[in-house]
C-alpha positions as CSV (number, residue, x, y, z in Angstrom):
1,X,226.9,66.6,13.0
2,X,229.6,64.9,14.1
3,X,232.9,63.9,11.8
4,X,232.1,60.1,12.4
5,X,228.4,60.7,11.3
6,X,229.6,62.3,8.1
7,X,231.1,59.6,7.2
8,X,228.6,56.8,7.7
9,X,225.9,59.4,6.1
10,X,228.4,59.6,3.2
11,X,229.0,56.0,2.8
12,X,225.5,55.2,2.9
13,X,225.1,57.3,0.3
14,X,227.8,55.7,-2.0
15,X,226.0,52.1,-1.0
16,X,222.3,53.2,-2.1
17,X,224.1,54.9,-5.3
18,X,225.5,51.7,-5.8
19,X,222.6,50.0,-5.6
20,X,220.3,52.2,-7.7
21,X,223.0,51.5,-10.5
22,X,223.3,47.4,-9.9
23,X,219.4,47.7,-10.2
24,X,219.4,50.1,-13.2
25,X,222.4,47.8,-15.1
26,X,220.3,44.7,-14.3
27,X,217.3,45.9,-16.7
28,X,218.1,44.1,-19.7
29,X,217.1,45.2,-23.3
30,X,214.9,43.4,-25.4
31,X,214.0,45.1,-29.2
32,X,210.9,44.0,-30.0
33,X,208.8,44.6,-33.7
34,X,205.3,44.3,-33.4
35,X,203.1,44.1,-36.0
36,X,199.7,46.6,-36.0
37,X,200.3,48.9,-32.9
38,X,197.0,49.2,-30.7
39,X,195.5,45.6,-31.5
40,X,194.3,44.1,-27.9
41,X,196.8,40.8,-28.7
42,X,200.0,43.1,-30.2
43,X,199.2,45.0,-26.2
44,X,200.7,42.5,-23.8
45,X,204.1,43.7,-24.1
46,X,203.5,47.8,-24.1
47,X,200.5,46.5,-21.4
48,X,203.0,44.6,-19.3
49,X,205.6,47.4,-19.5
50,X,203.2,49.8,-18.8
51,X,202.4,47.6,-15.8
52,X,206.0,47.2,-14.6
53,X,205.8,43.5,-15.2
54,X,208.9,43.0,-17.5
55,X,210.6,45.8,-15.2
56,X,210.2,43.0,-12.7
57,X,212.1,40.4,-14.6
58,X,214.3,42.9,-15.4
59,X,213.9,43.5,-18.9
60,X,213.4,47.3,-20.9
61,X,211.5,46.3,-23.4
62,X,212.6,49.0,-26.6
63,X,208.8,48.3,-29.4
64,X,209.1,49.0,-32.7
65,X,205.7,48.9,-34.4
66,X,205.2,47.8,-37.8
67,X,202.5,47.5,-40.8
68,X,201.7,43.5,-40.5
69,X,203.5,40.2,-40.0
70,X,205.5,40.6,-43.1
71,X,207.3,43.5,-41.6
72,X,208.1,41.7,-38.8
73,X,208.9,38.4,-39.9
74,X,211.7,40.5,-41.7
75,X,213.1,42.7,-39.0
76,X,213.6,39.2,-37.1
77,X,215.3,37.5,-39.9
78,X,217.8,40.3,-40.2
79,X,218.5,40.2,-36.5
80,X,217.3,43.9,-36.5
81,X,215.3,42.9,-33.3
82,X,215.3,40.1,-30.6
83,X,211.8,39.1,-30.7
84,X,208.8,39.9,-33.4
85,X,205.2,40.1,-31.8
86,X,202.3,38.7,-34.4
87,X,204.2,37.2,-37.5
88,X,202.3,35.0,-39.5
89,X,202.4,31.6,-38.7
90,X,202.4,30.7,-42.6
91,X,205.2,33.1,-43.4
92,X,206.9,31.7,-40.6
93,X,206.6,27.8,-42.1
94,X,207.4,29.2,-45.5
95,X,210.6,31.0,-44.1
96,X,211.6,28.1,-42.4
97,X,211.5,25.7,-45.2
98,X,213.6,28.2,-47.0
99,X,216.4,27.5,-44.1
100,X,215.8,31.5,-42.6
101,X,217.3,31.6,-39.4
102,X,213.5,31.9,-37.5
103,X,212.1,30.0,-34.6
104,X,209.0,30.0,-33.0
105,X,209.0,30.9,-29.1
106,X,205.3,31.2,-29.0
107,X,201.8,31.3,-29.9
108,X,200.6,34.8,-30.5
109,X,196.8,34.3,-31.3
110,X,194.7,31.7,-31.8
111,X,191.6,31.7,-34.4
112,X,190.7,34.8,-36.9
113,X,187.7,36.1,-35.4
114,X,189.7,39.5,-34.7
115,X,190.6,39.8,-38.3
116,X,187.4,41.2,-40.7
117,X,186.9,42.1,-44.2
118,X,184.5,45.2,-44.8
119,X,182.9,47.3,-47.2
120,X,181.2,51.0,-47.4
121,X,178.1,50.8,-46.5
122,X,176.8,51.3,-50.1
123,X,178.9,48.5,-52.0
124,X,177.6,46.4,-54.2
125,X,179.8,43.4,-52.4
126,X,177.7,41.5,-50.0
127,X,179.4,37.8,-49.9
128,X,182.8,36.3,-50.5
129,X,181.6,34.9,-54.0
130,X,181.8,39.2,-55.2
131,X,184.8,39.5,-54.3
132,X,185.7,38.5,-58.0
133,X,187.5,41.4,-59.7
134,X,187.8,43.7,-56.8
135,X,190.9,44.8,-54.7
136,X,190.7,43.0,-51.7
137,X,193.0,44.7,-48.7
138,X,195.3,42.5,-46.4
139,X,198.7,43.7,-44.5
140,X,201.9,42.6,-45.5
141,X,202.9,39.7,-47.5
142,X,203.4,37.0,-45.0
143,X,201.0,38.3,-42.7
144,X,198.4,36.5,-40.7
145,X,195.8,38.8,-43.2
146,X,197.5,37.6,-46.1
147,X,197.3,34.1,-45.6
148,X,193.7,34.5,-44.7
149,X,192.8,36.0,-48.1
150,X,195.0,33.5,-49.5
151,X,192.3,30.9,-48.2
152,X,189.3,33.0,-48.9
153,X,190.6,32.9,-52.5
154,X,191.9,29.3,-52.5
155,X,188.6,27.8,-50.4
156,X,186.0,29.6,-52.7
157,X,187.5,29.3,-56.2
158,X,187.7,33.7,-56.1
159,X,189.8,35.8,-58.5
160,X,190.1,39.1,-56.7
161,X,193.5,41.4,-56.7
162,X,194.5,41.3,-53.5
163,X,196.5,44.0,-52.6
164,X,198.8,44.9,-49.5
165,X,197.6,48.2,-48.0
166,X,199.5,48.5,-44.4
167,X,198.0,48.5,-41.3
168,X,193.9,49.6,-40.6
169,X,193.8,53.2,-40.6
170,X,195.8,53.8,-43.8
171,X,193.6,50.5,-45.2
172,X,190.0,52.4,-44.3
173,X,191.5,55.7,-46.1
174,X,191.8,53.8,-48.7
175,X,188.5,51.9,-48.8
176,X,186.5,55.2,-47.8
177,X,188.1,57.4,-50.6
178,X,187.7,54.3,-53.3
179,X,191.2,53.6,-53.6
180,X,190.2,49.8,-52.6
181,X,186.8,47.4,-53.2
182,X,187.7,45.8,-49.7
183,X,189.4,46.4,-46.4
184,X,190.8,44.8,-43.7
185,X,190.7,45.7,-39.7
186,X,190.8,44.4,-36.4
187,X,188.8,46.1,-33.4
188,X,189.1,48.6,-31.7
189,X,189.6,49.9,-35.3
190,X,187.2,50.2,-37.3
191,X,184.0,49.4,-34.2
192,X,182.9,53.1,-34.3
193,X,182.3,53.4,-38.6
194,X,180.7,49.7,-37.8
195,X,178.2,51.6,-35.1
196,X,177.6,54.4,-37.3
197,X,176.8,52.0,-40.1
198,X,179.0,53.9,-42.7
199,X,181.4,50.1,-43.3
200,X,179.7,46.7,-43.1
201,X,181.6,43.4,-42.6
202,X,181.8,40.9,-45.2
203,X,183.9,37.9,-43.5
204,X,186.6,37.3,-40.6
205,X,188.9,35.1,-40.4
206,X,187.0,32.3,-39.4
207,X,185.0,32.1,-42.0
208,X,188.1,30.5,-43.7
209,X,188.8,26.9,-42.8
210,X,192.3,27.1,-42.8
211,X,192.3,29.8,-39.9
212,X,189.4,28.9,-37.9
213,X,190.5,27.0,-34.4
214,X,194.1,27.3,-35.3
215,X,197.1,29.7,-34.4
216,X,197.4,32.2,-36.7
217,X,199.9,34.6,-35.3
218,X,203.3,34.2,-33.7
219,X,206.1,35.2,-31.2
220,X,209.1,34.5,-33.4
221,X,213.1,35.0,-32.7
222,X,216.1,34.6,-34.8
223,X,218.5,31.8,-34.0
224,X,221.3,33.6,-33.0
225,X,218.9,35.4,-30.3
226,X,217.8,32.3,-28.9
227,X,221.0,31.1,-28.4
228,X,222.6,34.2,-27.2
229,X,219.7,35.5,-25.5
230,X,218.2,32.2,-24.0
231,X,218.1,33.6,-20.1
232,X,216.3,36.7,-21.2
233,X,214.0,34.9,-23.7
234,X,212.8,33.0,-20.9
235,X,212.5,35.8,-18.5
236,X,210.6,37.7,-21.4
237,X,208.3,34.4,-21.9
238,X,207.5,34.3,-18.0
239,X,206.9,37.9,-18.3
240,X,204.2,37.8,-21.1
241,X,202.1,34.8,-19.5
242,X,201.9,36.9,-16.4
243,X,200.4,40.2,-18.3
244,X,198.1,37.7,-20.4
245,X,196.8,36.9,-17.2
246,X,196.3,40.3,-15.7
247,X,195.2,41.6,-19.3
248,X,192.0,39.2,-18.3
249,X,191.4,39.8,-14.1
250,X,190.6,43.2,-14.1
251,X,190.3,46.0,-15.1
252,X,193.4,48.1,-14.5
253,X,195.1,46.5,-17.7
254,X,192.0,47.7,-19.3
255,X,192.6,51.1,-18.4
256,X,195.9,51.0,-19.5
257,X,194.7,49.5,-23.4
258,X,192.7,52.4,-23.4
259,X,194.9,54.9,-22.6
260,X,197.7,54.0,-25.0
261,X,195.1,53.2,-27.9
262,X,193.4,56.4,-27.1
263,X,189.2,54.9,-27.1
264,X,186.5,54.8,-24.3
265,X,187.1,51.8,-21.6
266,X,183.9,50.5,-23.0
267,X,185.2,50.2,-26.4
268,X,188.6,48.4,-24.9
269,X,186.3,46.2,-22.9
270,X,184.0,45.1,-25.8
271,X,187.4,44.7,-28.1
272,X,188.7,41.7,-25.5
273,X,185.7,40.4,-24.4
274,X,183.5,40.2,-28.0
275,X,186.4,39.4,-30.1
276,X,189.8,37.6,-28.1
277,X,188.4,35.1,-25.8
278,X,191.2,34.5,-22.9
279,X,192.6,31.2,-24.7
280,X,193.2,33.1,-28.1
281,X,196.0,34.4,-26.6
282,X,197.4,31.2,-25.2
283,X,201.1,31.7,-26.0
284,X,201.9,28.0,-24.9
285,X,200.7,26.0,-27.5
286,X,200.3,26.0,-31.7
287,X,196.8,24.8,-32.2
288,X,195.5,22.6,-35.1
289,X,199.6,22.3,-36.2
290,X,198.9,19.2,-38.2
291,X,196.4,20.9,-40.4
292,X,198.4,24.4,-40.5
293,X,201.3,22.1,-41.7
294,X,199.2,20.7,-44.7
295,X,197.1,24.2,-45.7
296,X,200.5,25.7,-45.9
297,X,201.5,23.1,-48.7
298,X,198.0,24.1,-49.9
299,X,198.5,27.8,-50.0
300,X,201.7,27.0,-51.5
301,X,203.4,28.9,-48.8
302,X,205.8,25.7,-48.3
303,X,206.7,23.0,-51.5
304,X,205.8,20.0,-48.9
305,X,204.6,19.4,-45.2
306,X,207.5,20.0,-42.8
307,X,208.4,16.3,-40.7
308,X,207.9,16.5,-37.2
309,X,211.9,16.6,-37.3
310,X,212.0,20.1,-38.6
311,X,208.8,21.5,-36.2
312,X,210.7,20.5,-33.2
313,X,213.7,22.6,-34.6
314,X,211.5,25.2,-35.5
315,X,209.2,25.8,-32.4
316,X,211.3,26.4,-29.3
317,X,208.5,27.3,-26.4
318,X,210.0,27.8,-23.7
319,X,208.2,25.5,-20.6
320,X,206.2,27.4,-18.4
321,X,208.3,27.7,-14.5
């Protein structure tokens, strides 16, 4: 090899090096909490990672995983994290009013036919109306599950102890052992005691009407993110609808649910396709907002309806492009 090829074959080098490390420094970071790790809807981002589709908006997307909405609504407010995945969309209202530094980028999920109340097979509870007396499970306080037992109690006159228990697993150790009357879940947690009959379900979320039809769950971000952030919030937003949309064309984003969550592709299947129809996960628009604005008064999560005024400070959804 001559001198003169040495050269170019070194400088070549020093160009693809330099490349590899502009492409490396463009992959921006993103913290992200996410409430209830291994839910099909809390997926799209560790789905679209897995994927490479955030790679190719260039974002590194770090996922912190927490008990419930609550959790997350918090790590967001402290500017701990850029984005939280499934905070509750009355904690978010009630936060607001409070002036916490919170807006809404996106819807999350829409209706509560994921979210289910169960028993042991061999409880005396069999409707809503027992529930009277008995610890009844949800998340966090400000979680999508808390506001839903906040209606079941508020829409059927009910006097139970409600009672935050974390996420499902640690919530059906609890229920199984007798530590609590009534648990929460979502699938695929909880679908193989439902098979074996050892839990039954009592309610979901839609048997509320203050949940049914309407967005219960959020993307939020802190103010100082949005404004800081605004080019990489957007990127992130184009990134999500795209794995929404692969999460429901075939089957390879199946295959990776499964794999992370650790269950049978049938069991990942029947979780998307029995319990979050395609739209659920609509991140463009807050359903039913005029009525979530009122139950929230209701629920006495805020002291009066926010004005139109304050929701277009508060949700900041970035257009689709």
């Amino acid at each position: 090899m001559t001198l003169l090829q040495r050269i170019l074959m070194a400088a070549g080098l020093v160009a693809l090096a330099a490349s590899n490390a502009g492409s490396a420094q463009a992959q921006e970071q993103l913290k992200l909490a996410v409430g209830q790790r291994g839910n099909w809807d809390t997926s799209v981002s560790e789905i679209g990672s897995r994927l490479g589709i955030f790679k190719k908006h260039n974002l590194e997307l770090q996922l912190l995983y927490t008990q419930g909405g609550g959790e997350t609504q918090q790590a967001v407010l402290s500017n701990s994290v850029d984005i939280g995945i499934a905070g509750g969309i009355m904690g978010a209202l009630s936060a607001f009013s409070k002036g916490a530094p919170i807006r809404i980028i996106g819807a999350e999920t829409t209706g509560g036919q994921d979210l289910y109340w169960y028993v042991k097979a061999d409880s005396p509870i069999k409707t809503l109306k027992d529930f009277d007396g008995k610890t009844v499970a949800y998340s966090t306080n400000g979680s999508s599950t808390h506001g839903v037992v906040n209606a079941f109690v508020q829409e059927n006159g009910l006097k139970p102890r409600l009672t935050a228990t974390g996420g499902p697993a640690p919530t059906l150790t609890q229920v199984m052992s007798g530590q609590i009357d009534v648990g929460w879940s979502a699938p695929p947690f909880g679908l193989e005691q439902l098979n074996k009959g050892e839990i039954r379900v009592i309610a979901t979320g839609n048997d509320t009407k203050a949940f049914k039809s309407q967005t219960v769950r959020l993307l939020i971000t802190n103010t100082a993110v949005l404004q800081n952030k605004k080019d990489q919030i957007d990127r992130f937003m184009k990134a999500y609808r795209e794995t929404v949309e692969a999460m429901y064309s075939g089957d390879e984003a199946l295959k990776v649910y499964a794999e992370f969550v650790g269950v049978p592709l049938e069991i990942a299947k029947r979780t998307r396709d029995e319990f979050f129809p395609k739209e659920a996960l609509n991140p463009d628009r807050i359903f039913g907002l005029e009525t979530i604005v009122n139950d929230a008064v209701t629920l006495k999560y805020t002291a009066q309806p926010l004005t139109q005024a304050q929701l277009d400070t508060l949700i900041q959804i970035p257009p689709r492009r």
